[in-house]
FIMI-391254 format. One record per residue (C-alpha): residue number from 1; residue in one letter; y, x, z. Coordinates in steps of 0.2 Angstrom, whole numbers, padded with zeros to 4 digits. Each point is the difference from the previous one (the first is absolute). Layout:
BEGIN
<node nr="NUM" rest="a" v="Y" u="X" w="Z"/>
...
end
This chain:
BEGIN
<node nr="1" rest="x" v="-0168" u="-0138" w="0090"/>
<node nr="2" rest="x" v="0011" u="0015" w="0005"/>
<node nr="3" rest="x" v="0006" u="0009" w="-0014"/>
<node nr="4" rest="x" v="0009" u="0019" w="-0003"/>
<node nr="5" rest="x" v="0015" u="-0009" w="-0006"/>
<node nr="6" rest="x" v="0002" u="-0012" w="0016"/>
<node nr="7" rest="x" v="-0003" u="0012" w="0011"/>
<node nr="8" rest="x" v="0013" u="0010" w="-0007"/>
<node nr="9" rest="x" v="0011" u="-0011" w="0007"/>
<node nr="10" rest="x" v="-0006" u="0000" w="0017"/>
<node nr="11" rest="x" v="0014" u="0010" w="0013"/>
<node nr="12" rest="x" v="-0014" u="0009" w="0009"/>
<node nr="13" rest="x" v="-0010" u="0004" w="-0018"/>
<node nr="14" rest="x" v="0018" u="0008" w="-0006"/>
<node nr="15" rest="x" v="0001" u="0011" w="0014"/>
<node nr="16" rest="x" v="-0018" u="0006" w="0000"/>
<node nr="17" rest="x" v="0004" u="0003" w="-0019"/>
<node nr="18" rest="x" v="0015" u="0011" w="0006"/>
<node nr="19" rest="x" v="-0010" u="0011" w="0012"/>
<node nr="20" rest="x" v="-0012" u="0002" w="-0011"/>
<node nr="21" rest="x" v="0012" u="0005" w="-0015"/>
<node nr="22" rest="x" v="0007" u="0013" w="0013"/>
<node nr="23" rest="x" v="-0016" u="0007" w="0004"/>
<node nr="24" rest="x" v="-0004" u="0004" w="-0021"/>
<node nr="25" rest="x" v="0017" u="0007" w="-0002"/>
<node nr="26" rest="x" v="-0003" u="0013" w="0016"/>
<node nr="27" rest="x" v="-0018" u="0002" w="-0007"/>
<node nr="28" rest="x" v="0008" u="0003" w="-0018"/>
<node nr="29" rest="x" v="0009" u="0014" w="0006"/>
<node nr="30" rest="x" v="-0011" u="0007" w="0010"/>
<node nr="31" rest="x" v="-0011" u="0001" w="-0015"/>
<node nr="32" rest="x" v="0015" u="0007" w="-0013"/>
<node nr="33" rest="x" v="0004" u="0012" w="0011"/>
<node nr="34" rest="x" v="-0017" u="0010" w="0002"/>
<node nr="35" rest="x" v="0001" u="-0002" w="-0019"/>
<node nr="36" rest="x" v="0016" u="0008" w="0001"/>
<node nr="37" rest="x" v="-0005" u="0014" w="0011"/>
<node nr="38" rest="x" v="-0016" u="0005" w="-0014"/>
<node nr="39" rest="x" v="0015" u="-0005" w="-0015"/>
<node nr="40" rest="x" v="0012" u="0012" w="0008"/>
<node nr="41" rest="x" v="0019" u="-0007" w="-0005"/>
<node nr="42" rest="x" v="0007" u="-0007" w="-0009"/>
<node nr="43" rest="x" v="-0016" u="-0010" w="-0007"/>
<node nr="44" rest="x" v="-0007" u="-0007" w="0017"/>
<node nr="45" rest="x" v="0018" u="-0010" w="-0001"/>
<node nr="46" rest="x" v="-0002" u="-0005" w="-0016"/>
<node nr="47" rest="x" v="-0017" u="-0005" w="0003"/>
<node nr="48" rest="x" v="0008" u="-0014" w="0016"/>
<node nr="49" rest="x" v="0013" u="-0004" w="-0014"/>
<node nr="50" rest="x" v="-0010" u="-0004" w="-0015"/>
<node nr="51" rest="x" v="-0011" u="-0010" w="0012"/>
<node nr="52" rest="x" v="0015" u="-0010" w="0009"/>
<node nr="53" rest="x" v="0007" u="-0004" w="-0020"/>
<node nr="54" rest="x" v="-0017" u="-0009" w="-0002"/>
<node nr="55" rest="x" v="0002" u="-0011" w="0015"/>
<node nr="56" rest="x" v="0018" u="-0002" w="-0006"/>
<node nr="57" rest="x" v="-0006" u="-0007" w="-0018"/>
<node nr="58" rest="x" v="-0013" u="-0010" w="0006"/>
<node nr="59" rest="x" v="0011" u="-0010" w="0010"/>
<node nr="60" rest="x" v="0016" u="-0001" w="-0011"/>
<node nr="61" rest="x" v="-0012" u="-0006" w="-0014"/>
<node nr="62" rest="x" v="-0012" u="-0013" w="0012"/>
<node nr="63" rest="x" v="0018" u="-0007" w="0005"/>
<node nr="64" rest="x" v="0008" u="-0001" w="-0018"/>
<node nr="65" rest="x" v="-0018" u="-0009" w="-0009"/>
<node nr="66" rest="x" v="0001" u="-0013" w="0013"/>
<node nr="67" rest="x" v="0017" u="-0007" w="-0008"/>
<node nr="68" rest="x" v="0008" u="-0003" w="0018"/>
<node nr="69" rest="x" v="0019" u="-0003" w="-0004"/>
<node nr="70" rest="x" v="0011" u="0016" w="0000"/>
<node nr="71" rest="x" v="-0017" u="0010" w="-0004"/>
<node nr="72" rest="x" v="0010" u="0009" w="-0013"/>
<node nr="73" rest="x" v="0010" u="0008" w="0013"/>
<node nr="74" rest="x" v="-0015" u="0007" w="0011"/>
<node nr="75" rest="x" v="-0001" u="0015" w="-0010"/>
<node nr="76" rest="x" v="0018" u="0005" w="0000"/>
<node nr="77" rest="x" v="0001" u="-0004" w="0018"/>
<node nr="78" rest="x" v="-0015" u="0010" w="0006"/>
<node nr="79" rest="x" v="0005" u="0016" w="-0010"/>
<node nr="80" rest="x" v="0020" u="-0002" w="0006"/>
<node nr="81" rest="x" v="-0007" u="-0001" w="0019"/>
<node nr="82" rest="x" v="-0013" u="0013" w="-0003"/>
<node nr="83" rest="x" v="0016" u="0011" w="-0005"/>
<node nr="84" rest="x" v="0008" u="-0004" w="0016"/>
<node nr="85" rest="x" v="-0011" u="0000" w="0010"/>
<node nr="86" rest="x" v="-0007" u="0018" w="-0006"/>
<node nr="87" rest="x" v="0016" u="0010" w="0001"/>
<node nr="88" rest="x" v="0010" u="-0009" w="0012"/>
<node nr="89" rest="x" v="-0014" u="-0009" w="0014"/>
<node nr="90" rest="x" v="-0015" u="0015" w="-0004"/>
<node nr="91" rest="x" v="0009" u="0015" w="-0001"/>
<node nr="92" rest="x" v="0014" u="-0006" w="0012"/>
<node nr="93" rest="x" v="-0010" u="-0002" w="0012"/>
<node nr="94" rest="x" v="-0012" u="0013" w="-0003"/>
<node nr="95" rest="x" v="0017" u="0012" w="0001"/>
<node nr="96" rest="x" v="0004" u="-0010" w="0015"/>
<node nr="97" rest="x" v="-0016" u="0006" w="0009"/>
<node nr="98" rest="x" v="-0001" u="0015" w="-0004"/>
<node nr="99" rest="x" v="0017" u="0005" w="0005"/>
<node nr="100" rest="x" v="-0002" u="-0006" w="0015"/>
<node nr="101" rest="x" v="-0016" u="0010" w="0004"/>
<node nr="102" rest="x" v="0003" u="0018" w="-0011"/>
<node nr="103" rest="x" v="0019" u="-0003" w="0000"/>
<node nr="104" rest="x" v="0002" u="0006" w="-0018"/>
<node nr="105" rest="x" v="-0014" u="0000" w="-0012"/>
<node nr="106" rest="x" v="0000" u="0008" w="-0019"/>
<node nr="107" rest="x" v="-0008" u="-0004" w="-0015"/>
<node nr="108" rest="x" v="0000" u="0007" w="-0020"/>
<node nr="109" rest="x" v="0016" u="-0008" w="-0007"/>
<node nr="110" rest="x" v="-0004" u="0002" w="-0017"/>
<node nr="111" rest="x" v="-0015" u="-0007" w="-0001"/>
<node nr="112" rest="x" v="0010" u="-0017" w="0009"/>
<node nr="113" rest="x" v="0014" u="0002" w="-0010"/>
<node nr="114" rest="x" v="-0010" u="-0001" w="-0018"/>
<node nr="115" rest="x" v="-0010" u="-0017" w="0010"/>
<node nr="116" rest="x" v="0018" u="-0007" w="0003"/>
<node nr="117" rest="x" v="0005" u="0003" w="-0017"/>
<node nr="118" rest="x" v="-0015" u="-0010" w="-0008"/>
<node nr="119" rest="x" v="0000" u="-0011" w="0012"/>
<node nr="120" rest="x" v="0017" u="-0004" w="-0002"/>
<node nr="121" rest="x" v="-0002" u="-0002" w="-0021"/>
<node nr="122" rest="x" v="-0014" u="-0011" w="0002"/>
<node nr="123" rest="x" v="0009" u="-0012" w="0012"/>
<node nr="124" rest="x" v="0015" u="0000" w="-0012"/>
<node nr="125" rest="x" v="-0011" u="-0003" w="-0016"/>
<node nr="126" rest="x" v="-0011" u="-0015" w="0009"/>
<node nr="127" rest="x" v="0011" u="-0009" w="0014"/>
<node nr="128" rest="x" v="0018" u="0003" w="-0010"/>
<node nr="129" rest="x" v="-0003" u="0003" w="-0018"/>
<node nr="130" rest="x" v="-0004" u="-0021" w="0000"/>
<node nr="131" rest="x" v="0017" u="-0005" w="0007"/>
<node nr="132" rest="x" v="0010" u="0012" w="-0015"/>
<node nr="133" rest="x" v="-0010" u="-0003" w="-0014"/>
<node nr="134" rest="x" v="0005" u="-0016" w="-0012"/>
<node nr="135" rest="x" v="-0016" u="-0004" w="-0011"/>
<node nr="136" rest="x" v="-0002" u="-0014" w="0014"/>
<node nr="137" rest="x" v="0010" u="-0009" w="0010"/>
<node nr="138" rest="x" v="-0001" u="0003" w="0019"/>
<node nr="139" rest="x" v="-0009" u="0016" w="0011"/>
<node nr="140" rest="x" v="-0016" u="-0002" w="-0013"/>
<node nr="141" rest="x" v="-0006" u="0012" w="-0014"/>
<node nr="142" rest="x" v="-0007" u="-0007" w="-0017"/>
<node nr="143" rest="x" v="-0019" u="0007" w="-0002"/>
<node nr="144" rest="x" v="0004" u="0014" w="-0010"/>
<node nr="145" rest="x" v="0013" u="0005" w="0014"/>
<node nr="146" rest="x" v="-0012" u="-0004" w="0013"/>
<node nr="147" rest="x" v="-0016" u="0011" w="-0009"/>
<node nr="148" rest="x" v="0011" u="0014" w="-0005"/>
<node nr="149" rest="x" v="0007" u="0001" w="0018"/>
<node nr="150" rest="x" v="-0020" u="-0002" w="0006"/>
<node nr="151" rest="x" v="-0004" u="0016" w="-0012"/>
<node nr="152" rest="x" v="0017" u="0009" w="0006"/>
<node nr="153" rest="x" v="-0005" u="0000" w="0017"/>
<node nr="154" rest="x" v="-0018" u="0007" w="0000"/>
<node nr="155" rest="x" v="0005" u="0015" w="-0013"/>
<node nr="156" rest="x" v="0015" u="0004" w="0012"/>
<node nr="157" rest="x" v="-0013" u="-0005" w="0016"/>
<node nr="158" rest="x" v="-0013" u="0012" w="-0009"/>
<node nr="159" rest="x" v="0013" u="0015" w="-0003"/>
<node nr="160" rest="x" v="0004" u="-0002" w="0018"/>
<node nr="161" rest="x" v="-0019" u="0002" w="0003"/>
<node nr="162" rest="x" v="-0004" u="0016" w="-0010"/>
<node nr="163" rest="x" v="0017" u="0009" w="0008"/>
<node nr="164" rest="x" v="-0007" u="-0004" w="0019"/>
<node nr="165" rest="x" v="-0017" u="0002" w="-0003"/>
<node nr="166" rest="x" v="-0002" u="0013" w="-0014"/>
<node nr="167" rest="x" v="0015" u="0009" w="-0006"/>
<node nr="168" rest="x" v="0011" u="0001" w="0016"/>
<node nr="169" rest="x" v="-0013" u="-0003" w="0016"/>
<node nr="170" rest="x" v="0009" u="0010" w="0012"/>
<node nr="171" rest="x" v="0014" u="-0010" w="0000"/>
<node nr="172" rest="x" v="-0009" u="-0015" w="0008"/>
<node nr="173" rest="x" v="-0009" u="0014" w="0013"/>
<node nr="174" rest="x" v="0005" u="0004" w="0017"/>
<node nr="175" rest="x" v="0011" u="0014" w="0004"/>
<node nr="176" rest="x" v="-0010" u="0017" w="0011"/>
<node nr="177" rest="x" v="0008" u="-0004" w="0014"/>
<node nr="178" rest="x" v="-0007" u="-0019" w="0001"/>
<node nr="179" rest="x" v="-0016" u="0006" w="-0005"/>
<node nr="180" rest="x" v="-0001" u="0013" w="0016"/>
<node nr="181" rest="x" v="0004" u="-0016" w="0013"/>
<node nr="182" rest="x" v="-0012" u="-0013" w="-0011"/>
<node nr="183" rest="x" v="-0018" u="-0001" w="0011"/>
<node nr="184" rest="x" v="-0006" u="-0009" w="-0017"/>
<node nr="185" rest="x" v="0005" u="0011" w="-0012"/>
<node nr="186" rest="x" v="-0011" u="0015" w="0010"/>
<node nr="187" rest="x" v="-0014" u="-0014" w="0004"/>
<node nr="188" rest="x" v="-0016" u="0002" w="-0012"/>
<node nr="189" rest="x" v="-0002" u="-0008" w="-0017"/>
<node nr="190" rest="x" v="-0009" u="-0018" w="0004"/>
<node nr="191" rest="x" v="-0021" u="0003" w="-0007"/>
<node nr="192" rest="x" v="-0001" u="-0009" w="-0019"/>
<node nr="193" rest="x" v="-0011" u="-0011" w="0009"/>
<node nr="194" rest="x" v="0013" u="-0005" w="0012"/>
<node nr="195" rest="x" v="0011" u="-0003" w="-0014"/>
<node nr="196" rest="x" v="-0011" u="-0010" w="-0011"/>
<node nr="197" rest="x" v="-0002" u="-0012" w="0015"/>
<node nr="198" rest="x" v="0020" u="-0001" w="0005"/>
<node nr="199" rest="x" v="0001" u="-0002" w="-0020"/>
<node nr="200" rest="x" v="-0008" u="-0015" w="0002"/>
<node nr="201" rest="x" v="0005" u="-0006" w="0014"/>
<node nr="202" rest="x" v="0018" u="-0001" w="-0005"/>
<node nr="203" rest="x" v="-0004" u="-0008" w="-0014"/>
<node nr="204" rest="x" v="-0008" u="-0014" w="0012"/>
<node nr="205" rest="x" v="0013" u="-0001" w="0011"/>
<node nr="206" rest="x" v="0013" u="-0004" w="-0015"/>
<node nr="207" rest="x" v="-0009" u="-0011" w="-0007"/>
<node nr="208" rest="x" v="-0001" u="-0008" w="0019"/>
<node nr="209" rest="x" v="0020" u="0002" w="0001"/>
<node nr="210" rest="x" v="0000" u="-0008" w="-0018"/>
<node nr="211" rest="x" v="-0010" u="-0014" w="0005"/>
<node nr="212" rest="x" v="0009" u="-0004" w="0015"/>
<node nr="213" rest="x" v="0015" u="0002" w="-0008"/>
<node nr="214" rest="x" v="-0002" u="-0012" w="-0013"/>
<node nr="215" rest="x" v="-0007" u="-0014" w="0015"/>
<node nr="216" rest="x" v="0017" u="0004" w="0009"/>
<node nr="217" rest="x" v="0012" u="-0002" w="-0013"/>
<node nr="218" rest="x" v="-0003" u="-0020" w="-0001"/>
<node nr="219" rest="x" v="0006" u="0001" w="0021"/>
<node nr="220" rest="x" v="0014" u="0013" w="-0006"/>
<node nr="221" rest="x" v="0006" u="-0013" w="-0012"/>
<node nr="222" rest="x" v="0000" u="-0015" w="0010"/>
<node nr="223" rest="x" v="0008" u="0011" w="0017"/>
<node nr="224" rest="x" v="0015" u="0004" w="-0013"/>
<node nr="225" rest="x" v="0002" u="-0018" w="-0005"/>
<node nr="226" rest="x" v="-0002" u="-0009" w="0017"/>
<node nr="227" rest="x" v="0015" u="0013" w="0007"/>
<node nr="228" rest="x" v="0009" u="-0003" w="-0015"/>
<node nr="229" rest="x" v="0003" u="0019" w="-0009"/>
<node nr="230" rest="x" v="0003" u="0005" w="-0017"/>
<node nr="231" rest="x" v="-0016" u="0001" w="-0007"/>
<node nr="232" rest="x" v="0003" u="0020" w="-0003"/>
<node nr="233" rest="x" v="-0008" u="0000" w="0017"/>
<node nr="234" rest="x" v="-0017" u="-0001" w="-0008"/>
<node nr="235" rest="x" v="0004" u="0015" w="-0010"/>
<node nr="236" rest="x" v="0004" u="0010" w="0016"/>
<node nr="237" rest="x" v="-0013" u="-0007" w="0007"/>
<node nr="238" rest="x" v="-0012" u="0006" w="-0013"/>
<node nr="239" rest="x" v="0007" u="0018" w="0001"/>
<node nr="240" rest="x" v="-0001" u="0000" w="0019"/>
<node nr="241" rest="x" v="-0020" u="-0001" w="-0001"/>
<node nr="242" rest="x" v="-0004" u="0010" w="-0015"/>
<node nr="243" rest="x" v="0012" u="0014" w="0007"/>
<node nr="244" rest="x" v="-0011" u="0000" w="0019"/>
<node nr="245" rest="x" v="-0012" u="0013" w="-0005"/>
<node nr="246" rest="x" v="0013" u="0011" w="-0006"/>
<node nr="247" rest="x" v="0014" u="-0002" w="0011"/>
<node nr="248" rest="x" v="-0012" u="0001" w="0015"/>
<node nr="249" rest="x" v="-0006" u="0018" w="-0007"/>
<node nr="250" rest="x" v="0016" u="0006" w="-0005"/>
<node nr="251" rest="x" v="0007" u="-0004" w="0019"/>
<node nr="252" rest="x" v="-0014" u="0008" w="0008"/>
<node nr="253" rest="x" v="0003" u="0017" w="-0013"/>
<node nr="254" rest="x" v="0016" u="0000" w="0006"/>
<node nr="255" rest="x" v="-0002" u="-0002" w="0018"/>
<node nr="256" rest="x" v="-0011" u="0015" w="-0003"/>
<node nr="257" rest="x" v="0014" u="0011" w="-0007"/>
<node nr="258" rest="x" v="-0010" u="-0002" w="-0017"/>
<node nr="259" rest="x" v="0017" u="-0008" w="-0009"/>
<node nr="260" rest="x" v="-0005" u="0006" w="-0017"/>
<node nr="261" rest="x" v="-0016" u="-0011" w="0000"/>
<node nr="262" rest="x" v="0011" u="-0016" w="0005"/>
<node nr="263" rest="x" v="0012" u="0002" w="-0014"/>
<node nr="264" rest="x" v="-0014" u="0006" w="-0012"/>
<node nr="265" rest="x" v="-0007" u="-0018" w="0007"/>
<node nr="266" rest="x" v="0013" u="-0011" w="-0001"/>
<node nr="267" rest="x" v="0009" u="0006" w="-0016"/>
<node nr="268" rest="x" v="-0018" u="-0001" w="-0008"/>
<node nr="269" rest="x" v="-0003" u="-0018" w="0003"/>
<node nr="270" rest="x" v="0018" u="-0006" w="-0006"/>
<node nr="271" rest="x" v="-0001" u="0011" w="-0015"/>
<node nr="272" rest="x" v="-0019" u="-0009" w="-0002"/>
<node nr="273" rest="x" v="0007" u="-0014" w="0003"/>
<node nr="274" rest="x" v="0012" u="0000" w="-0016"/>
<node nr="275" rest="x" v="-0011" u="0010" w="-0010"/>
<node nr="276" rest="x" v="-0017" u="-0008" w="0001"/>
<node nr="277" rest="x" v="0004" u="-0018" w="0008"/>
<node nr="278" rest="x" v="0012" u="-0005" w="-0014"/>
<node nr="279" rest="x" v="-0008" u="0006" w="-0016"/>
<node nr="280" rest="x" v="-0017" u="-0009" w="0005"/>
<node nr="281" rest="x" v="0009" u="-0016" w="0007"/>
<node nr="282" rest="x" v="0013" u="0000" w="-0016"/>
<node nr="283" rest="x" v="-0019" u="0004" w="-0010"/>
<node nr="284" rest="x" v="-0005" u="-0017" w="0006"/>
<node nr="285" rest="x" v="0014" u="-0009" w="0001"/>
<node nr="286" rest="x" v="0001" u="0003" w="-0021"/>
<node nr="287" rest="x" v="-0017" u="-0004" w="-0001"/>
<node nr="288" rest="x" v="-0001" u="-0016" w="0011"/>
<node nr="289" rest="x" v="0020" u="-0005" w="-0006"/>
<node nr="290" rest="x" v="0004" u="0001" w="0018"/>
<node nr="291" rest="x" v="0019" u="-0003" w="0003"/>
<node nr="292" rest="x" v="0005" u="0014" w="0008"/>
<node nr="293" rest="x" v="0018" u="0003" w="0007"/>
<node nr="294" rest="x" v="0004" u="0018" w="0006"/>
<node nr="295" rest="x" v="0021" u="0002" w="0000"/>
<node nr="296" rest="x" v="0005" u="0001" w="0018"/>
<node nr="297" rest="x" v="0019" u="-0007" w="0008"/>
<node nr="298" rest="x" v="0016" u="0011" w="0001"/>
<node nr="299" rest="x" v="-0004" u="0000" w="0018"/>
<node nr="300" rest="x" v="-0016" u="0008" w="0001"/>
<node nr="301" rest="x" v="0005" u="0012" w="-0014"/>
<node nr="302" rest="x" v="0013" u="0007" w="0011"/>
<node nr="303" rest="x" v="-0011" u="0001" w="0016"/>
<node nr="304" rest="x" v="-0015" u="0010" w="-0014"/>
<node nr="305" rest="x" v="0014" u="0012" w="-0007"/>
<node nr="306" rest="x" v="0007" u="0003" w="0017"/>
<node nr="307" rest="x" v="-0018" u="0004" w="0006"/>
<node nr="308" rest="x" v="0000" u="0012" w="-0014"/>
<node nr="309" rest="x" v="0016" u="0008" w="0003"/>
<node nr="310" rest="x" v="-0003" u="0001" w="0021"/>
<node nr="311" rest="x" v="-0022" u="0006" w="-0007"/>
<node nr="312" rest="x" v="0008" u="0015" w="-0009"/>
<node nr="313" rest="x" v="0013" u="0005" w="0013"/>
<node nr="314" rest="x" v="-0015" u="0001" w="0013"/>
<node nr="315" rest="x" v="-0012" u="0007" w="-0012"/>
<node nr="316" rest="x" v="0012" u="0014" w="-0007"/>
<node nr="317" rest="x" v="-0002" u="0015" w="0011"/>
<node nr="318" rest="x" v="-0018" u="-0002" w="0007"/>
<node nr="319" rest="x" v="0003" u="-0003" w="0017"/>
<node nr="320" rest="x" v="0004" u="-0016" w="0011"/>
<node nr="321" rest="x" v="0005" u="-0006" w="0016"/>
<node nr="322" rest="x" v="0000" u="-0015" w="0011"/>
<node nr="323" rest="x" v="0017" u="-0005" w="-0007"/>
<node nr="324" rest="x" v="-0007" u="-0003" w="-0018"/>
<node nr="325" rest="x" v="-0016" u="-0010" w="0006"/>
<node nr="326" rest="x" v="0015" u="-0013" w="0010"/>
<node nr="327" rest="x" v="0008" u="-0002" w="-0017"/>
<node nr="328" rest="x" v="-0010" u="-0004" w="-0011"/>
<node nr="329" rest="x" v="-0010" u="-0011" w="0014"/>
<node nr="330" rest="x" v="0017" u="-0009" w="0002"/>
<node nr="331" rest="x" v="0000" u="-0003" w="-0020"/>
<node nr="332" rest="x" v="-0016" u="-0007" w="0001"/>
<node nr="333" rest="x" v="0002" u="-0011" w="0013"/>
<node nr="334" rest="x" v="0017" u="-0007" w="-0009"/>
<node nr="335" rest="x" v="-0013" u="-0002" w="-0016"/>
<node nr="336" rest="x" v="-0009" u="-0011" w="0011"/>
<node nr="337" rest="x" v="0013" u="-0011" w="0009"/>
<node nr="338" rest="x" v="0009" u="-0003" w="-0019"/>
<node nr="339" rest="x" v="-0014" u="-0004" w="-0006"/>
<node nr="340" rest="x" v="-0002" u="-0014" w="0013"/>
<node nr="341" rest="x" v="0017" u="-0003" w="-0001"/>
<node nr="342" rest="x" v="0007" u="0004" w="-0018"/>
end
């Protein structure tokens, strides 16, 4: 009898999996964006974010209750690429693009610049405070360490919510003179109806990227170990397809001269990625007694405090060239060959 799991393992059944995953991500978007255009910014971003965190957890935690070997490392990995990935690969690229079609794009700077900032806290407090503190030996937190960081991170993940959606809004807006060029911006509201029924549908579709997701981590896994790499692949991995529905959209604001939305996007996620995805998966990991390692190498932590530094120069005055998108591009893809070869 033909089961899910041996099929799973069937080349041609991988790659249907694939397209298939491809086609909920672009469906996902498609959905959160008419969201987004009824939200108005910046909640139609948080809207993809909060939904992308969900598909982040899910997997993290499917993967670390199996037990596999080096299972406690699958949360720290995934959140240390999503990082990367997000400032360097996502806004890189979506700076990339964008300088190549409009030349020079500009953005609300301090609504970025507060982002970077928490952003930057919450990565020092989850993926370094491990390596310096001495309760325990090694990159681990004791579970007092680990619940207060949990806590720490949704208060400062929560402030950061009440400043962009309530207190300071129109610093995650787009300027006037972004509005006047944006044909969405001009469009008519989507009908509720229409919104009920994209509501729903992207829920569908992450669950569908969820599912699928989970199915090709097994093949993600095994890939890494036949060609031999560090098993922070997995990680990458991870991030790479839990970040497709939001790096898809934020490239395709960009090339649409709408840079705003794409760092609204992609700032979102990473921040959501911190701020939710740790608290609930150091939540479980208390209650299940989980191990769970989080401390990153000297290595990365000079590639993430170097993405910080080049993230602030670019974000600083609220405008960007091509010159900035080939920087960080080149950081990301020296992320990525180091973590092949470290």
């Amino acid at each position: 009898m033909v089961t899910l799991h041996s099929l799973a393992n069937q080349t041609w059944f991988i790659g249907l999996m694939a397209v298939t995953l491809i086609g909920g991500v672009l469906s996902a978007v498609h959905h959160a964006e008419v969201v987004a255009h009824k939200t108005g910014e910046p909640y139609g971003a948080l809207v993809l974010a909060i939904s992308v965190t969900i598909i982040e957890v899910s997997l993290i935690i499917s993967m670390m209750l199996s037990g596999h070997d080096g299972s406690e490392y699958i949360a720290r990995d995934a959140v240390f690429a999503t990082v990367m990935i997000v400032i360097n690969g996502v806004i890189g690229l979506c700076i990339f693009i964008g300088g190549l079609h409009h030349h020079e794009m500009s953005f609300r700077n301090e609504g970025m610049n507060s982002a970077l900032a928490v952003l930057t806290a919450l990565a020092t407090f989850i993926l370094v405070m491990p390596i310096v503190t001495t309760s325990t030996p090694g990159p681990d937190f004791t579970k007092s360490q680990l619940a207060f960081a949990g806590i720490a991170c949704f208060a400062l993940y929560g402030a950061f919510l009440f400043f962009q959606t309530v207190s300071h809004r129109d610093y995650y807006l787009p300027k006037t003179e972004e509005k006047k060029t944006d044909i969405n911006f001009h469009a008519p509201k989507p009908s509720n109806l229409k919104t009920t029924v994209s509501v729903v549908l992207l829920i569908l579709s992450l669950i569908v990227v969820v599912g699928l997701a989970e199915l090709l981590s097994p093949a993600i896994e095994a890939g890494v170990k036949a060609a031999g790499a560090p098993k922070t692949i997995v990680g990458i991995a991870i991030a790479m397809l839990v970040l497709l529905p939001e790096g898809f959209a934020a490239v395709r604001a960009a090339k649409a001269n709408r840079l705003q939305s794409s760092l609204n996007l992609a700032l979102g996620s990473a921040l959501a990625s911190i701020g939710l995805s740790i608290p609930t998966i150091a939540a479980i990991a208390i209650y299940f007694n989980l191990p769970l390692s989080l401390g990153i190498s000297s290595l990365n932590m000079t590639l993430m405090y170097l993405t910080f530094f080049i993230g602030a120069l670019t974000l600083a005055i609220g405008r960007t060239t091509l010159l900035q998108g080939v920087v960080h591009l080149i950081i990301f893809f020296e992320y990525l060959f180091l973590s092949l070869v470290p």
